[in-house]
C-alpha positions as CSV (number, residue, x, y, z in Angstrom):
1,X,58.0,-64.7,10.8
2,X,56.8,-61.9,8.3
3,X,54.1,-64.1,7.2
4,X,53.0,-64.3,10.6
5,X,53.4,-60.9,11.6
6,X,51.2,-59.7,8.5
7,X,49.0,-62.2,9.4
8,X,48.0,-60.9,12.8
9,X,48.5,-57.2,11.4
10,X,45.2,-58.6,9.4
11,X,43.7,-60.2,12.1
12,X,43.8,-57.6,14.4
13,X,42.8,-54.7,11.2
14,X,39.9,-57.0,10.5
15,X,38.8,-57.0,13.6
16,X,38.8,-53.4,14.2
17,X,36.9,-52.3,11.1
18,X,33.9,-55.1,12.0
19,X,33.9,-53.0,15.4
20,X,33.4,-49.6,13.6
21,X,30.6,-51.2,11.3
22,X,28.8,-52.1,14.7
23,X,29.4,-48.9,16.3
24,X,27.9,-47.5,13.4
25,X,25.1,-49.5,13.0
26,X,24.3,-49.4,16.9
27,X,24.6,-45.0,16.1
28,X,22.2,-45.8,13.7
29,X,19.7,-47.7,15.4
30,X,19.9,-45.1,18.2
31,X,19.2,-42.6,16.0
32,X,16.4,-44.3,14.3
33,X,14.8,-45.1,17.7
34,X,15.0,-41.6,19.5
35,X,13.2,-40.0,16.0
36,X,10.3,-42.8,16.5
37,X,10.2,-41.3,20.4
38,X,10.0,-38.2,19.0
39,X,6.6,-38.9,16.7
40,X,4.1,-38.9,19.6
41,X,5.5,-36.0,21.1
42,X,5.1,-34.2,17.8
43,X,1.7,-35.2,16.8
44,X,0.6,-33.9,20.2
45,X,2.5,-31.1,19.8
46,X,1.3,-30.3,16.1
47,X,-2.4,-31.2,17.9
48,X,-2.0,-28.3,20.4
49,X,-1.3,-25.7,17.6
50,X,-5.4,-25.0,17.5
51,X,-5.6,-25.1,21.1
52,X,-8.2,-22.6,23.3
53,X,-5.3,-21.1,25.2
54,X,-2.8,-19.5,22.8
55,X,-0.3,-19.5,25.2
56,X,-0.2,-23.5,25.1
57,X,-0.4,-22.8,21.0
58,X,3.2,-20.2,21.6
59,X,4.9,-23.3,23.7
60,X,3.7,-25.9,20.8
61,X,5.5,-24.2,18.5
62,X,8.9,-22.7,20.3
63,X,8.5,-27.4,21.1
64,X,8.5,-28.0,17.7
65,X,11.1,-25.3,16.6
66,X,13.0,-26.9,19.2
67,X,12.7,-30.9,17.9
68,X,13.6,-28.9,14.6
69,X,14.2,-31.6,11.7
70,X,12.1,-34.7,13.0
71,X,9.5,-32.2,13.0
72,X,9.6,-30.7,9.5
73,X,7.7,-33.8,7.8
74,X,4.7,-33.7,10.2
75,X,4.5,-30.3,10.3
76,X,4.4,-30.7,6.1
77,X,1.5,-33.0,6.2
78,X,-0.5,-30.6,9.0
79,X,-0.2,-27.4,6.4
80,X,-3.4,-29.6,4.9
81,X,-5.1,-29.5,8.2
82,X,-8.9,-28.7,8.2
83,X,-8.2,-26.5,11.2
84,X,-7.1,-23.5,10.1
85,X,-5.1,-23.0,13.0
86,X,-3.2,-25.8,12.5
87,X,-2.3,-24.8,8.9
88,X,-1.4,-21.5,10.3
89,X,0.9,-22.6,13.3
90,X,2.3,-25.1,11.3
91,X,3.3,-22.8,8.5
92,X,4.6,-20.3,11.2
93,X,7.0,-23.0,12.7
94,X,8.4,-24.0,9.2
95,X,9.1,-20.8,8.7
96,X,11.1,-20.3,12.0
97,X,12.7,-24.0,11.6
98,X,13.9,-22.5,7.9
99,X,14.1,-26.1,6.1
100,X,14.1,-25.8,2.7
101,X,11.8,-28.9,2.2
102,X,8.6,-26.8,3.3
103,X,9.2,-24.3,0.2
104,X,6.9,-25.2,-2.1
105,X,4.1,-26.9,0.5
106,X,4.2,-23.4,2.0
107,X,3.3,-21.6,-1.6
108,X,0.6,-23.8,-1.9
109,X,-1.2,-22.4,1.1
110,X,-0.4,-18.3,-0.1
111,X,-3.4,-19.0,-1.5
112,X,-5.6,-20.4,1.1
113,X,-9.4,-19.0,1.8
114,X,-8.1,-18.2,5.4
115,X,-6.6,-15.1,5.1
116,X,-4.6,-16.1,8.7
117,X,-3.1,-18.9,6.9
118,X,-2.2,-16.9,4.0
119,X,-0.6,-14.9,6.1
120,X,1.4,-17.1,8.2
121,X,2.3,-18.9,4.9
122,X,3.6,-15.5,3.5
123,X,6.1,-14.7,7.1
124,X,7.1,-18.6,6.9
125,X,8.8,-18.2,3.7
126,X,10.2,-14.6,4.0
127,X,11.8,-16.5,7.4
128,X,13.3,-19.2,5.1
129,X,14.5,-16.7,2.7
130,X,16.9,-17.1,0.0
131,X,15.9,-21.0,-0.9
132,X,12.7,-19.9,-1.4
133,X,13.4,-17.5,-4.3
134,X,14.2,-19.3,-7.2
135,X,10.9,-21.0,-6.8
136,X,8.8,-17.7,-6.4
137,X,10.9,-15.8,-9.5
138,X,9.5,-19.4,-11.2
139,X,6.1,-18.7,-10.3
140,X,6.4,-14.8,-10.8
141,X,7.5,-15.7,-14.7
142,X,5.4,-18.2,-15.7
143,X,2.8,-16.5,-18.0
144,X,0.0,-19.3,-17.3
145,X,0.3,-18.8,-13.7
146,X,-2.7,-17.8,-11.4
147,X,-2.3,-14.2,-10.9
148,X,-3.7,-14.2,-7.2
149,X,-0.9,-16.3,-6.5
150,X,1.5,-13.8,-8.1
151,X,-0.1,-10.8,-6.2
152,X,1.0,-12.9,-3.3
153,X,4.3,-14.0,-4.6
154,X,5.5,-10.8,-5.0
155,X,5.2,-9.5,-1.9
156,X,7.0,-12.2,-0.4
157,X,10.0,-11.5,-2.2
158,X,9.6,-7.8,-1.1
159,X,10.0,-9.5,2.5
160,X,13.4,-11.5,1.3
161,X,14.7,-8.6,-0.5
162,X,17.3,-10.9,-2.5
163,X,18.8,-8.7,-5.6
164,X,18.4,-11.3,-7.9
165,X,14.3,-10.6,-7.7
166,X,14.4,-7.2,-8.7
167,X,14.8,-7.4,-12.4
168,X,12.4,-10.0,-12.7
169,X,9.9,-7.9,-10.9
170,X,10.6,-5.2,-13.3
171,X,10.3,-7.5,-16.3
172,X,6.4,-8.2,-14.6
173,X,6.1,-4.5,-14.6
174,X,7.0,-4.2,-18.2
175,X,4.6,-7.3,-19.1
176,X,1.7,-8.0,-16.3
177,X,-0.6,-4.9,-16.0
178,X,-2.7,-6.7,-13.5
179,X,0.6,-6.9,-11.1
180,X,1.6,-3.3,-11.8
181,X,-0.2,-2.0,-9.2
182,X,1.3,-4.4,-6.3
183,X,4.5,-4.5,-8.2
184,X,4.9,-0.4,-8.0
185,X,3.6,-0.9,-4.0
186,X,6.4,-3.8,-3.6
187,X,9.4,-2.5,-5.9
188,X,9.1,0.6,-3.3
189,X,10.4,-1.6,-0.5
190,X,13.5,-3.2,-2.1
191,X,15.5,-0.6,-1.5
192,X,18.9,0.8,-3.1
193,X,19.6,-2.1,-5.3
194,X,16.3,-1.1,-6.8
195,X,16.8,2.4,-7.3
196,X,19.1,2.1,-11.0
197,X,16.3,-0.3,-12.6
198,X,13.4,2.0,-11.7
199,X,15.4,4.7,-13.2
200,X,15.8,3.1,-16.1
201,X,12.0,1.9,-15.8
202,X,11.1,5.6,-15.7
203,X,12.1,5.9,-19.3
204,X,9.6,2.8,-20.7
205,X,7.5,3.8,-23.0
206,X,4.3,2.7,-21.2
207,X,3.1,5.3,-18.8
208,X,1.5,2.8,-16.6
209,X,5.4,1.3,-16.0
210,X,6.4,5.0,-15.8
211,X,4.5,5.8,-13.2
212,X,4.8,2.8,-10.9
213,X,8.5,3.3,-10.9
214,X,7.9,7.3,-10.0
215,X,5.9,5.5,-7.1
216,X,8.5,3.0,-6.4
217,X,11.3,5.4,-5.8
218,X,9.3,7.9,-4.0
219,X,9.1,5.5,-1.2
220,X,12.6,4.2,-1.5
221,X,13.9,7.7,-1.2
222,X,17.4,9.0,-1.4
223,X,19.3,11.5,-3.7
224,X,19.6,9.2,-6.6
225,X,16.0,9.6,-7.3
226,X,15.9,13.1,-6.8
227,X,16.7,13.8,-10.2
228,X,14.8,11.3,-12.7
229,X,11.9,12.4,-10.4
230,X,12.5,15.9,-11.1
231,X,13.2,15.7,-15.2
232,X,9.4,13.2,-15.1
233,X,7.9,16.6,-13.4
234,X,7.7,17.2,-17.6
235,X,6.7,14.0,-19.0
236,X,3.6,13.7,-21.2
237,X,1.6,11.6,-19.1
238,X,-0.2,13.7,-16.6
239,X,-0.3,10.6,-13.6
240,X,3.5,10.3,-14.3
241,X,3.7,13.8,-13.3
242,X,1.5,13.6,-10.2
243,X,3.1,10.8,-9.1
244,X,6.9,11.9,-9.4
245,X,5.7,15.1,-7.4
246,X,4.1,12.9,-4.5
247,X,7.2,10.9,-4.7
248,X,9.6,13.8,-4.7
249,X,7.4,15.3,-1.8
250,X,8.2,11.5,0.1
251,X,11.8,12.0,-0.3
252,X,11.4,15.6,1.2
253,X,9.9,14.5,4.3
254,X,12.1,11.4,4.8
255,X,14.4,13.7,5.7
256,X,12.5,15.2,8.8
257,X,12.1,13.5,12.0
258,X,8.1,13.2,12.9
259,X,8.9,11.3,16.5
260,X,8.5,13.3,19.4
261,X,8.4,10.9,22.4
262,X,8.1,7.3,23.2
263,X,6.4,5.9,26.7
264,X,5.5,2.2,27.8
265,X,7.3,-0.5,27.5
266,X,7.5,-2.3,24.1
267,X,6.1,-5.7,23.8
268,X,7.0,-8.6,20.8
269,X,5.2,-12.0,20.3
270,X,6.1,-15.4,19.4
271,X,2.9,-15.9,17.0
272,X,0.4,-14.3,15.1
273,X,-2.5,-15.3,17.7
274,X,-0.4,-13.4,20.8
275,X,0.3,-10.5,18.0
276,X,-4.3,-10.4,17.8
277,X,-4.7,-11.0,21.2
278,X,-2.6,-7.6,21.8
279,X,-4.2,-5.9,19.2
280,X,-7.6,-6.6,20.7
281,X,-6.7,-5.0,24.2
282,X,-5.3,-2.1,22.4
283,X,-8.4,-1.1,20.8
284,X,-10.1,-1.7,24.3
285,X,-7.4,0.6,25.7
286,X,-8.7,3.1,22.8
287,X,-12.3,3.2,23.1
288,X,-11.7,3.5,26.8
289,X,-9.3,6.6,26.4
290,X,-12.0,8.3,23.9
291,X,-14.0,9.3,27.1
292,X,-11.1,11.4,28.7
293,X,-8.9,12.7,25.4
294,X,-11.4,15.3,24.5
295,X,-9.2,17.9,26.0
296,X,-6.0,17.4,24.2
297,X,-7.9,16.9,20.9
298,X,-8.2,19.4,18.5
299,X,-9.2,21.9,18.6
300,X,-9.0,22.3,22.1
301,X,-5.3,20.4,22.2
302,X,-2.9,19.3,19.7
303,X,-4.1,16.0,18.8
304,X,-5.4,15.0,15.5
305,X,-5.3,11.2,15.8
306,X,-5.0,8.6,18.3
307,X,-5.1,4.5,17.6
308,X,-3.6,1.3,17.3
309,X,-1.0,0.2,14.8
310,X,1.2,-2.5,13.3
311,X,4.0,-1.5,15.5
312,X,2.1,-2.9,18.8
313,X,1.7,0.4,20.3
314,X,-0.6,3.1,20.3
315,X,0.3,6.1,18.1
316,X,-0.3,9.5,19.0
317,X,-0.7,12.4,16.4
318,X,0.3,15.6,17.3
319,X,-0.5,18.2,14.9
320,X,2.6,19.9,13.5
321,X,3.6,22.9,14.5
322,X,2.4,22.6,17.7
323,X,4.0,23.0,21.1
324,X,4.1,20.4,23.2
325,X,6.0,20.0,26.5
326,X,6.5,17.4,28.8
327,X,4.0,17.9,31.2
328,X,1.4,17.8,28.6
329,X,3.0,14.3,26.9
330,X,2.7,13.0,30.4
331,X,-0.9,13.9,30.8
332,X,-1.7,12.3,27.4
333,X,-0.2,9.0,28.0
334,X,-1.5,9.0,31.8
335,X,-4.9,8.9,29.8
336,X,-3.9,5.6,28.1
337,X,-2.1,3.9,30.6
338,X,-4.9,4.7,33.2
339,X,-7.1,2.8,30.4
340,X,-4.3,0.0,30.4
341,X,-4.8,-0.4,33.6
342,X,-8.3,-1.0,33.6
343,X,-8.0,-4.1,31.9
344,X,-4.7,-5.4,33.4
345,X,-2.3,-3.9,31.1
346,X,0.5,-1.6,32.6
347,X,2.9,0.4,30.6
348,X,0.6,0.5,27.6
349,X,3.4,1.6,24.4
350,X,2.7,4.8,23.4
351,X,4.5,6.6,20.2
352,X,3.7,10.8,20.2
353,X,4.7,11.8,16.0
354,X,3.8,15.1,14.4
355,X,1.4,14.3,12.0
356,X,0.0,17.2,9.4
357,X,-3.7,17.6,8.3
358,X,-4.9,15.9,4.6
359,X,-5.2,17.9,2.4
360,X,-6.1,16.6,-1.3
361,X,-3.8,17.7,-4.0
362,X,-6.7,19.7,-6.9
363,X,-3.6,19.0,-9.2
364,X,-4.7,15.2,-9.1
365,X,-6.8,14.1,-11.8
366,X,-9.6,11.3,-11.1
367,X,-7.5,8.5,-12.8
368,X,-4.4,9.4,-9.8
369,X,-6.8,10.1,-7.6
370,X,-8.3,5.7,-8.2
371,X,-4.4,4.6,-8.7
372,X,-3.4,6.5,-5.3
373,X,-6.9,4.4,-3.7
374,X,-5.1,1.3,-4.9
375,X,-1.8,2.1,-4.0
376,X,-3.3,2.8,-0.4
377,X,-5.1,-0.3,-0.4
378,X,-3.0,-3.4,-1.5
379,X,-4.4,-6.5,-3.1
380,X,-5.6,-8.4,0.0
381,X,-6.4,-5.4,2.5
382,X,-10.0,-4.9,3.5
383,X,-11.7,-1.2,3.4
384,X,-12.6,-0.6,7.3
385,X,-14.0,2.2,9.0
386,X,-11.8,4.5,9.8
387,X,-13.5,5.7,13.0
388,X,-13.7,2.8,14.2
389,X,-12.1,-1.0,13.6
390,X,-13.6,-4.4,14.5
391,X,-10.3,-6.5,15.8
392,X,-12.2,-9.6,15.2
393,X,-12.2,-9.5,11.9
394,X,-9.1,-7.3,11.0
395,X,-8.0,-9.0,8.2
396,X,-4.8,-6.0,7.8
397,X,-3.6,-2.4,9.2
398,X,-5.8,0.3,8.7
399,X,-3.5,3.2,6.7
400,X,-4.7,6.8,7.7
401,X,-6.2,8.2,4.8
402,X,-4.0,10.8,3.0
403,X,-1.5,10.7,0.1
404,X,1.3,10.5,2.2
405,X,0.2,7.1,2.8
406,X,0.8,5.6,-0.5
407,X,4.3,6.1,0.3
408,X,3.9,4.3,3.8
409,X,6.8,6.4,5.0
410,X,8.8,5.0,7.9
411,X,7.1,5.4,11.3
412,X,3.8,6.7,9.6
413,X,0.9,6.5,12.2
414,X,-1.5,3.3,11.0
415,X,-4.5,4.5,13.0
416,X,-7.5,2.3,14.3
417,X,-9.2,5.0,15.9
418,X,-8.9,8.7,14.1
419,X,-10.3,11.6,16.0
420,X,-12.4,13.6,13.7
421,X,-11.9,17.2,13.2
422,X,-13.9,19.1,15.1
């Protein structure tokens, strides 16, 4: 009777596992099947990415965001794409799908001749973040490495702003002169857990490392710095000393508040193509404004600049010192919205800052005066005319001219159209 009990205890146990085995192979098959659905789907999807109407190109990609995983592999093979649109869209959705796989495809293409896919490639991997930074440091570190790619390397890991890159981007500044310039720029933007290696880099015994850490934590700010800063005030090196009173100077007015008002309502975009679409209405809404804001420029009124910036608004600058009310803030941005209008756009953003007149330091010796040029211009950034900006071929922000903009301090008015003193 055992025997026979067992027996069907076998049968039955048997039985059951060949039934899991086909329920798993059935899963399986399923699974296979809906991903081979999927394909056409995607390749029209991936097709769309270069389409005329960019807001079919915005619903390719939320699509493909959406399909997530069956999608990473085709949207792999489109990052070699003639279209450029396609390598840009694609590298934008990889970056918002975050899938490690598309790492090192996507450092292949920081390097591309389009400087829109360069660019997507660059956001794509700052989205993915911390998988993508053991490869970089690699790249950063390796001393036959192509130093175009390394420009664009490191600021990528200025967009992660992981810990672990910071002393390997001070061991560059130590041993890559051609990256100290971007490196002094990027180190700037890593914040607090940057500030103790700078100080310590302010000691090196080359002043070019010197000063690009004075830079560094001039823009990073806060009362740690305030004191290396002060005691490089006496080092040897004149530019070391320039540049540890222009970053002292940063951390003085990082503690003032240069927003006055805010109007409009804010807008954000999807991708890069609705971001240039936006940007080109704003510098219509700009040119259109010129012909009624000569009474509220200066001399006459308080503003010294007016344009469009990164932040997708248009930035007013009121002179400091100035008294503005309300009514007058009204009037202004009834100037721009009134030009908003004119083209279909209603509640045009509008940010009102205090903003102080340049005036060029005579302490700064020709050699700062050429680093502070680079330091305002990155690696990458095209010189534009600062009275007036083409949006077709705006390849990055204009910054207003100045020393204060070598610092980029927070909110700083990136101006398309400056008024010219009268």
């Amino acid at each position: 009777m055992k025997v026979g009990k067992l027996k069907a205890i076998l049968k039955v146990s048997f039985t059951f596992f060949i039934l899991i085995i086909i329920q798993l192979s059935l899963f399986s098959g399923v699974q296979t099947a809906s991903a081979a659905s999927e394909e056409p789907k995607i390749e029209a999807l991936i097709q769309n990415l270069n389409a005329s109407n960019v807001s079919v190109k915005a619903d390719s990609v939320k699509a493909l965001v959406e399909i997530g995983k069956p999608s990473v592999e085709p949207l792999i093979q489109a990052l070699g794409a003639e279209d450029p649109d396609i390598r840009e869209n694609a590298a934008v959705t990889l970056g918002k799908i975050k899938d490690e796989s598309a790492v090192q495809p996507l450092i292949k293409l920081l390097t591309d001749e389009e400087w829109e896919v360069e660019k997507g490639a660059t956001d794509a991997l700052i989205g993915i973040g911390k998988p993508a930074v053991e490869p970089l440091i690699e790249i950063l570190q390796d001393k036959n490495e192509d130093v175009y790619l390394q420009m664009k390397v490191v600021a990528v890991l200025a967009g992660i702003k992981d810990e672990r890159t910071i002393q390997p981007m001070i061991q560059a500044l130590k041993e890559k002169p051609e990256l100290q310039a971007d490196l002094g720029y990027h180190l700037g933007l890593m914040g607090d857990p940057a500030v103790e290696p700078l100080v310590q880099a302010l000691g090196d015994e080359d002043p070019n490392v010197r000063v690009r850490a004075a830079e560094a934590l001039g823009r990073i700010g806060g009362k740690r710095a305030v004191g290396p800063l002060t005691s490089a005030l006496n080092d040897e090196d004149e530019t070391v000393r320039v540049f540890a009173k222009l970053g002292l100077k940063s951390i003085e007015a990082q503690h003032e508040n240069p927003l006055i008002a805010t109007f409009g309502k804010e807008r954000e975009f999807y991708i890069e193509d609705q971001t240039r679409e936006w940007y080109k209405k704003l510098d219509t809404i700009c040119k259109i404004a010129r012909n009624y804001m000569e009474p509220y420029s200066y001399p006459e009124g308080p503003v010294v600049s007016y344009g469009w910036g990164i932040e997708n608004r248009v930035g007013v600058g009121i002179l400091e010192g100035s008294e503005v009310n309300k009514s007058t803030l009204d009037n202004i941005y009834d100037v721009f919205n009134r030009a908003g209008k004119k083209i279909g756009v209603a509640d045009v953003p509008v940010v009102f800052k205090y903003e102080g007149f340049v005036q060029v330091d005579e302490e700064i010796v020709p050699e700062a005066a050429e680093d502070i040029e680079n330091a305002e211009n990155p690696a990458g950034a095209e010189k534009t005319n600062k009275t007036e900006r083409s949006t077709e071929d705006a390849r990055a922000p204009v910054n207003t001219s100045g020393l204060g903009a070598m610092f980029a301090l927070s909110g700083i008015l990136i101006s398309a159209c400056i008024i010219n003193k009268r």
